[in-house]
VOPA-773144 format. One record per residue (C-alpha): x negated, y, z; residue in three letters. Coordinates in steps of 0.2 Angstrom, whole numbers, plus 5000, padded with zeros to 4 digits. Example, Ala and Ser with C-alpha at 12.3 -4.5 7.8 and 13.67 -1.06 7.14 Angstrom:
// residues 2
493849785039ALA 493249955036SER 
// end
This chain:
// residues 609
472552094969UNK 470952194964UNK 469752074955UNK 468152164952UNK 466852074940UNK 465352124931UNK 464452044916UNK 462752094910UNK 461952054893UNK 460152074889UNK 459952134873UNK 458952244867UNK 459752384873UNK 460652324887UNK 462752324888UNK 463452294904UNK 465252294907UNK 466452294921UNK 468152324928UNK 469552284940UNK 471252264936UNK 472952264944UNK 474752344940UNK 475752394955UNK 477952404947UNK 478952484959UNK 480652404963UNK 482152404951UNK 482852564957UNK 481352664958UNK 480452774946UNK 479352944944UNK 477952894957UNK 477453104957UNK 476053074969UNK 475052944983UNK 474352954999UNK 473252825005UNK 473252755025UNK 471652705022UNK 470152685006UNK 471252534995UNK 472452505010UNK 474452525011UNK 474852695002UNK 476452805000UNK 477552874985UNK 478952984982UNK 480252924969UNK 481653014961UNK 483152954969UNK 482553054985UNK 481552894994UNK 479852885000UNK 479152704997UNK 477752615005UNK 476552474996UNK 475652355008UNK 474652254997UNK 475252075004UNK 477152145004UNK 477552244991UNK 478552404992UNK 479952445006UNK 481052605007UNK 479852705022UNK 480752875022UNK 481952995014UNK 481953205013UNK 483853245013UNK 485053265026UNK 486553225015UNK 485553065006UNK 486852945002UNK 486552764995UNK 488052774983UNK 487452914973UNK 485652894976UNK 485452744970UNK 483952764960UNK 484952704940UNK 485252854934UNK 483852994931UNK 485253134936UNK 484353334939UNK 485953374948UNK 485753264960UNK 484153314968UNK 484753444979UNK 485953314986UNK 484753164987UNK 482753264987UNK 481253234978UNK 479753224985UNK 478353274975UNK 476453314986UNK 476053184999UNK 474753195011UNK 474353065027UNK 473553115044UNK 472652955051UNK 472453035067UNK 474353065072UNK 474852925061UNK 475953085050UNK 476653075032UNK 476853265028UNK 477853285012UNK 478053435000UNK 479753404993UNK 480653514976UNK 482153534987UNK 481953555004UNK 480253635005UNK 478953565020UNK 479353395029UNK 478353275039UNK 478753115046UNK 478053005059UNK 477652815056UNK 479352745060UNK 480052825045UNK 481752875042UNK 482353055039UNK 480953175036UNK 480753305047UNK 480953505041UNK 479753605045UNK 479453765034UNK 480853815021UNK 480053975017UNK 478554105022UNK 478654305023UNK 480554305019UNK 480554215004UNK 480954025003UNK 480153894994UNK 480853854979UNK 479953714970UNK 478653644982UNK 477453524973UNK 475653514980UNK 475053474996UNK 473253425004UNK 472853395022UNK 471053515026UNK 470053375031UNK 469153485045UNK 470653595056UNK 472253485048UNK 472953635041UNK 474253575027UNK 474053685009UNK 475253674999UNK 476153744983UNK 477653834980UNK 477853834959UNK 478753964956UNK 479854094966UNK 481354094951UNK 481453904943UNK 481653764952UNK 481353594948UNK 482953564936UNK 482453724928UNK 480553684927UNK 480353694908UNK 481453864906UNK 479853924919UNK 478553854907UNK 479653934891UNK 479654114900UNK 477654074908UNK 478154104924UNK 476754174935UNK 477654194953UNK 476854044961UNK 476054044979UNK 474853964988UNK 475153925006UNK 474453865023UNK 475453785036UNK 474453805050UNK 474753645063UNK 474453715080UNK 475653885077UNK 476953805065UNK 476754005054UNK 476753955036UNK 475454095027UNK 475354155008UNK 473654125003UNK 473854174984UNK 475354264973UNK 475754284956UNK 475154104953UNK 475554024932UNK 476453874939UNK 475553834955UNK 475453644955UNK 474253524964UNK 473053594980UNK 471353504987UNK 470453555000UNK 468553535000UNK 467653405012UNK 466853525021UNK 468453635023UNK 467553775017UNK 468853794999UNK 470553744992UNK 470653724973UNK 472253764964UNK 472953714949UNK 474053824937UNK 474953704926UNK 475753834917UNK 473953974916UNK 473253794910UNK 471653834924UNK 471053794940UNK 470553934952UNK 469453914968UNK 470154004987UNK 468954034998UNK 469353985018UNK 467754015026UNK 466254105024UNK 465754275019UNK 467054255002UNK 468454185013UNK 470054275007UNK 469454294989UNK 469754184972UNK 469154134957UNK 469254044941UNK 468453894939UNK 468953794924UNK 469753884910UNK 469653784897UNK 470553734881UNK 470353554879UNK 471053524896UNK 473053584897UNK 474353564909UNK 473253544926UNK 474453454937UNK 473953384955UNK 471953384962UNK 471153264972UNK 469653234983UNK 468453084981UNK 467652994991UNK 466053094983UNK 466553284986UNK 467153294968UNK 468653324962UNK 470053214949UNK 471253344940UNK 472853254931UNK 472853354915UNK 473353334896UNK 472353374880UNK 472853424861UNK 472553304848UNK 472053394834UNK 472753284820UNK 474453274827UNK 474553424838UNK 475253314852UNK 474753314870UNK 474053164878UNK 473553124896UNK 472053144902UNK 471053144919UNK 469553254924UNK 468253234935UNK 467453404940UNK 466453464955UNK 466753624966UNK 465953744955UNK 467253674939UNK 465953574930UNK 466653424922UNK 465753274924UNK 466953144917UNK 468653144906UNK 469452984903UNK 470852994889UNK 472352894895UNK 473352904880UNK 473152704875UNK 474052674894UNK 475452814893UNK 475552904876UNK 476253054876UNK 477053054892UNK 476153154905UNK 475153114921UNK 475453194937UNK 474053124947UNK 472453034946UNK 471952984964UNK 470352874969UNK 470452764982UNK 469352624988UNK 468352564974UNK 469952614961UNK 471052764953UNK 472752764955UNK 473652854941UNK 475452904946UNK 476752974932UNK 478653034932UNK 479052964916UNK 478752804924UNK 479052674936UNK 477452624940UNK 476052634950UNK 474452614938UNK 472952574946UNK 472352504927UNK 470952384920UNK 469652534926UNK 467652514924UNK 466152564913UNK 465152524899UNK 463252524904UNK 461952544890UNK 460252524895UNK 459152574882UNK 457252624881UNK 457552734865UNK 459152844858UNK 460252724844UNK 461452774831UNK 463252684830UNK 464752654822UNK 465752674837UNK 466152584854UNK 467752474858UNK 468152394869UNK 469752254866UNK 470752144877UNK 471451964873UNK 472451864883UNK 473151684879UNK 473651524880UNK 472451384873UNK 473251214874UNK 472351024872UNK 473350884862UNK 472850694865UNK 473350544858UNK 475150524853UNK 475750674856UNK 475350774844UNK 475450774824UNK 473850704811UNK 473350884809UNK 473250914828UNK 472550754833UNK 471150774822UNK 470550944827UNK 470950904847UNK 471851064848UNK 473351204843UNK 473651354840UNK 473251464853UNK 474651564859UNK 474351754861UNK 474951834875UNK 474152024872UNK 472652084861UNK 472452274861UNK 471052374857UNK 470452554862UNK 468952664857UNK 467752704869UNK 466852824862UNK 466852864841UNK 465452854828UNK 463752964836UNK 462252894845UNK 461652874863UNK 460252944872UNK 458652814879UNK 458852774899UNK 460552734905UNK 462152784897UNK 463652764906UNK 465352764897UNK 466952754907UNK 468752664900UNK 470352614907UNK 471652514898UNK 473152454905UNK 473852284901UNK 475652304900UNK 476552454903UNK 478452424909UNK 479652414898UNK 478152394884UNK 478552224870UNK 477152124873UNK 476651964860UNK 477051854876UNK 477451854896UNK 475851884906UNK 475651714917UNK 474351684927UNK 472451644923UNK 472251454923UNK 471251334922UNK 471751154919UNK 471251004909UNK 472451024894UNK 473151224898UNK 471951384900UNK 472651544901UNK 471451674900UNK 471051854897UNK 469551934891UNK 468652084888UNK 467452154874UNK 466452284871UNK 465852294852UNK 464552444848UNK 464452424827UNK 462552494823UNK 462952454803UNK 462152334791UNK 460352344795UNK 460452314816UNK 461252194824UNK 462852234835UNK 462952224851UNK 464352164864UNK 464652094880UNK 466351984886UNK 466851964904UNK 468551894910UNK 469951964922UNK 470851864935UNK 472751904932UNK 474051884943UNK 476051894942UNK 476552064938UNK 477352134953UNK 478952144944UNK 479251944943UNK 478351924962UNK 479651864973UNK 479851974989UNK 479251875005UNK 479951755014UNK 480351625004UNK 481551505012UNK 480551335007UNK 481851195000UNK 481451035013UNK 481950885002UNK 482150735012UNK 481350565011UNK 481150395015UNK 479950265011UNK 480150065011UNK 479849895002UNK 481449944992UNK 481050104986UNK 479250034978UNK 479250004961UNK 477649924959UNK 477049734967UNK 476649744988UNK 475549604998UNK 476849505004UNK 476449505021UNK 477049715018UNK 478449655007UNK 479249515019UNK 478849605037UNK 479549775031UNK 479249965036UNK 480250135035UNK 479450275035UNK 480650425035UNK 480350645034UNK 480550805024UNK 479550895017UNK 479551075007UNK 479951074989UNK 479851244985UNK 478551374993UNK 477451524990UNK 475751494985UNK 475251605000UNK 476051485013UNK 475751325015UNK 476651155010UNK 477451105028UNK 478550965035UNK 478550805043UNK 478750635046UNK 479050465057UNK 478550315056UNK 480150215061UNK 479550015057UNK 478249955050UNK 477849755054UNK 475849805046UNK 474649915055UNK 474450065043UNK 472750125038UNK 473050295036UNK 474350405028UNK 473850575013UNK 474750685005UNK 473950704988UNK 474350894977UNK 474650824958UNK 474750944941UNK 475850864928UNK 474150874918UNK 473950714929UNK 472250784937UNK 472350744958UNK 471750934963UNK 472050914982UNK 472050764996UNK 472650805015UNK 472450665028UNK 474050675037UNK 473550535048UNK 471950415052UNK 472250255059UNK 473850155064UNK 475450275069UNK 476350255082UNK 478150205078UNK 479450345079UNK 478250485084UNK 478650635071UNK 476950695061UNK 476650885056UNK 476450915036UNK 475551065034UNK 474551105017UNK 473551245012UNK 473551264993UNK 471751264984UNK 471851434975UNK 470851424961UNK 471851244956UNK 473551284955UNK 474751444949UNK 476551454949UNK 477451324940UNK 477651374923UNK 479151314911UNK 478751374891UNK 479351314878UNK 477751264870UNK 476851214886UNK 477051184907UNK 476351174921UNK 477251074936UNK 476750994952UNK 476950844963UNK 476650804980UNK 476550634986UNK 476550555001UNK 475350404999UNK 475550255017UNK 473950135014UNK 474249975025UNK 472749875034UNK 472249725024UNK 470749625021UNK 470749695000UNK 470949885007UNK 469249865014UNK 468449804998UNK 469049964990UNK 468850144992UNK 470650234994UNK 471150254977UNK 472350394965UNK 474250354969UNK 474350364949UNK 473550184950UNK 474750074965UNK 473649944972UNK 474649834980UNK 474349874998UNK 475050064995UNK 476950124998UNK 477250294992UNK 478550434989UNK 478150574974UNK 479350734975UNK 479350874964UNK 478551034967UNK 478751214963UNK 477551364966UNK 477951534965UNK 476951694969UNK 477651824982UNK 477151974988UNK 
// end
C-alpha cells in the first residue's frame, strides 16, 4: 500500500509537508535485494537475493521465487539461511536487473555467470555472454537497457577479484573494470571502457545519446558518449569528496539521474549512505542522507519508480520504499532557524468507561497512551532559508527488520474506545523572539509484509442453526409455540480483502419472516456494517448466499494485546412479521426485541497479501 497525503499550514511563512509510506520485507529466506527493475511506473518489480533467486513483488501477492542464474542451483544448499561467499559460484547472485516491456525479458547481470536473460515464464536464466574479446566476465554488476536501440550496457568490475574477493580489489584500488554493450540484434558483446576503478552501476540517457558509469572504487562517475560527434569519447562528471563509493545509477522519470552513494561523517569518520540526484552534465540537485534508515550499512541502489524511490541494500532483507516527501516553506522574505526536524509517533490511545477502570482513570476518561515508535530526524541544521519556495526533502523509515521497536506496529485505527495512530511533525525552532513553526499530517499504516499472511486464506465455515431453543431472550408466542429452524454456515475466519461468504436455509418456520441481516460487530459494541441477506418472506429449504464485503476504513485485523483488543462478531439477525415489528424501525441485535431470533459467531480478520 502507498498512502500519499499532504497537509498545509498557513502561517506566516508557510510549511507544507508530505509523504508516502510502505515497507516491502522480503520472505524468510531472502536477503541482499542488490537491485530492482520495475514492469511498469509503481507496478510489480523484480530482485535479486543472495541464495541465487530472482524474486517477483506483485503488490496484491507479495513476493514469489520468479527465476534463478545457475545450472547447478540446488534447494538444499541454496537455501537462503546462511550468508555463505563459497556458495555463490554454485547457487549465483544476481546483481544488475534490467526489464524489456516490449519482449516481456528480464535480463540479468549476475557475479558469477556473467550476462543472462529470461523470458516471462521464469525458471532458469538464460546465458548469454560470459566474456568479450577473450576475456571473461568476472564480477558482472551493472546493467541498463538503452531506452532507444535495446542494447544492454553493463559492467564487468574487475578483470582479477571476483565477488568473494571484492574488498581485497578495493584494498589493492583495483582499476581493471570495463564497460560493455551487448548489442541485441548481433549477440557480439563490445568493450566500451577499460581500466575502470571498480566499474559498478551503468545508465543510459533518455535520449540514448550517453551511458554514465560509476567507479565505486575511483569514488566518480564518468560520462561515454554513444552518439554524436563525441560518440566514443569519455569524461568525468562528478568527482567529488563528499560523495564516496558510487554504486548503481538510475534514470528518472525526469532525464536526471539517482546514484546510491556513501558520505564521511566528519565527527566519527564513518561512512553513511546517501543518495544523489544529479543531471547529465553531474550537477547535483539533491542528496538525501539515509543514515537514520540504515546506519552504516551501505546502499546499493536508489531507484524511482511511480511516484516513489526504492532503496535496495545487501546488508538487508528488505525492499525500502520508505516514509519519502518534502518539506515545503513558502516564505515572502529569508528567516534564520534553529534547525528543521521532522519526528514520528505512533501509538495506541485507549478510552476507559464506567467500571472498568480504577478512581484515577475513571476520573480523567483515559490511560496511558501506549507508544509504539517515536523517532526523530534532522532535516536540515541550524542556518536560514532563502524567501519564495524552499523545498527540503526527508525519508525515514519506520522500522527497519530486525530493528527493537517500543511496540508492534498494528494497524491505524479508528474506533470508539481504541485509536492507533501515526503521526508526522515537522518543527522549525526560530528562538525566543519568533514563533516556531510546524505542520503534522498522519500516515495510514498497514501490516508490515513480514506478518501478512500469503493469499489464499482457507476461510474456517462454522456451522449454525437458529430456533426457539437457541434464543436466550423472550419471543411472541405465536414465534415461540409455532417453531422455526433456520440452519447454514458461514466463514469465521477470512482476509480482509475477501469477503465474508456462506449460506443459509430456511428449513421451518410456522411465521412469515420479515426479512433476514447480517450485521459486522466490533467488541467496542459499535454496529459498523448491516447486509440484507434477504427481504420479505423465505421460501422454505431454499439455500441463501452470504456474501460480505468488509468496510475498509471500519475494521482491521483482530488484535489480541495485552493491554487492549479488538475483535469481531457477525450475526445473523431473522425478524419475523408481526403487528409490533411494523411499529418499529429494525433495531441493533445488542437490543433483542421480541419478534427477533438470532445467531452471533465469532470473527477473525487478518491482512494478506
Amino acid at each position: 500500500m502507498v498512502s500519499i497525503l499532504s497537509i498545509l499550514v498557513f502561517c506566516f511563512p508557510a510549511v507544507a509537508l508530505s509523504a508516502s509510506f510502505r515497507q516491502i520485507f522480503l520472505p524468510p529466506a531472502g536477503f541482499g535485494p542488490e537491485s530492482l527493475a520495475f514492469e511498469f511506473p509503481g507496478g510489480a518489480f523484480y530482485t535479486g537475493v543472495s541464495d541465487g533467486r530472482v524474486l517477483r513483488y506483485q503488490p496484491l501477492i507479495g513476493f514469489t521465487s520468479f527465476a534463478f542464474t545457475s545450472p547447478n542451483r540446488t534447494m538444499a544448499l541454496c537455501d537462503g539461511t546462511t550468508d555463505d561467499p563459497d556458495k555463490g559460484p554454485i547457487c549465483g547472485r544476481p546483481f544488475g536487473l534490467a526489464y524489456n516491456p516490449i519482449t516481456r525479458q528480464l535480463y540479468i547481470a549476475d557475479a558469477y555467470y556473467g550476462l543472462l536473460v529470461v523470458d516471462s515464464n521464469g525458471g532458469l536464466a538464460k546465458q548469454i555472454a560470459t566474456g568479450a574479446e577473450g576475456q571473461p566476465f568476472v564480477f558482472c554488476n551493472g546493467l541498463d537497457i538503452d531506452p532507444i536501440t535495446r542494447n544492454i550496457y553493463f559492467t564487468d568490475t574487475s578483470a582479477v577479484y571476483d565477488l568473494r574477493n571484492s574488498t581485497k580489489g578495493l584494498q589493492a584500488n583495483d582499476s581493471t573494470g570495463r564497460l560493455l554493450k551487448y548489442d541485441v540484434r548481433t549477440n557480439q558483446v563490445t568493450v566500451l571502457m577499460r581500466n575502470l576503478s571498480g566499474a559498478a552501476g551503468a545508465a543510459v540517457s533518455g535520449d540514448g545519446r550517453f551511458v554514465l558509469v560509476s567507479e565505486f572504487v575511483g569514488n566518480r562517475i564518468q560520462r561515454y558518449w554513444l552518439t554524436g560527434s563525441n560518440a566514443g569519447t569519455s569524461e568525468i562528471i562528478l568527482s567529488n569528496l563528499n560523495i564516496v563509493r558510487p554504486n548503481n545509477i538510475k534514470r528518472t522519470i525526469l532525464g536526471d539521474f539517482l546514484i546510491a552513494a556513501a558520505t564521511v561523517i566528519q565527527a566519527s569518520q564513518t561512512l553513511v549512505p546517501i543518495r544523489v540526484r544529479v543531471d547529465g552534465s553531474g550537477t547535483i540537485s539533491e542528496t538525501v542522507s539515509l543514515e537514520a534508515q540504515y546506519g552504516s550499512t551501505r546502499i546499493s541502489e536508489a531507484q524511482q519508480s511511480g511516484l516513489s524511490v526504492y532503496v535496495s541494500s545487501r546488508g538487508v532483507n528488505f525492499v525500502g520504499e520508505p516514509v519519502e516527501g518534502k518539506i515545503v516553506i513558502n516564505s515572502p522574505s529569508s528567516i534564520s532557524h534553529h534547525g528543521i526536524r521532522l519526528s514520528v509517533t505512533g501509538s495506541v490511545n485507549l478510552q476507559v468507561r464506567g467500571g472498568s477502570a480504577g478512581v484515577i482513570e475513571s476520573f480523567y476518561g483515559v490511560v496511558k497512551p501506549i507508544t509504539i515508535v517515536s523517532k526523530s530526524i534532522e532535516v536540515k541544521p541550524s542556518g536560514k532559508i532563502g524567501s519564495g519556495t524552499t523545498e527540503l526533502p526527508f525519508t525515514m523509515v519506520l522500522k527497519k527488520s530486525g530493528e527493537k521497536s517500543l511496540g508492534r506496529f498494528y494497524e491505524t485505527f479508528h474506533g470508539t474506545d481504541i485509536s492507533i495512530q501515526y503521526l508526522f511533525t515537522v518543527d522549525i525552532a526560530r528562538g525566543y523572539l519568533y514563533k516556531s513553526l510546524s505542520a503534522t499530517t498522519e500516515v495510514i499504516v498497514e501490516s508490515d509484509k513480514a506478518d501478512v499472511l500469503e493469499r489464499p486464506v482457507s476461510p474456517e465455515m462454522a456451522i449454525f442453526y437458529i430456533t426457539q431453543d437457541t434464543q436466550r431472550h423472550p419471543l411472541l408466542p405465536e414465534i415461540k409455540s409455532g417453531g422455526f429452524r433456520v440452519t447454514g454456515r458461514i466463514s469465521t475466519l477470512c482476509s480482509l480483502l475477501d469477503p465474508i461468504s456462506g449460506e443459509l436455509t430456511v428449513e421451518t418456520s410456522a411465521v412469515p419472516i420479515s426479512s433476514i441481516d447480517i450485521h459486522l460487530l466490533r467488541v467496542e459494541s459499535v454496529l459498523i456494517g448491516e447486509k440484507i441477506i434477504a427481504d420479505g418472506d423465505v421460501c422454505r429449504n431454499l439455500t441463501l448466499p452470504i456474501y460480505v464485503i468488509l468496510p475498509r476504513l471500519l475494521t482491521c485485523p483482530s488484535v489480541f494485546a495485552g493491554p487492549f483488543s479488538i475483535e469481531f462478531k457477525v450475526s445473523i439477525v431473522i425478524s419475523f412479521q408481526s403487528e409490533l415489528s411494523k411499529l418499529h424501525k429494525k433495531s441493533d441485535p445488542r437490543t433483542p426485541r421480541l419478534w427477533l431470533a438470532m445467531e452471533t459467531l465469532p470473527l477473525e480478520l487478518v491482512r494478506t497479501r
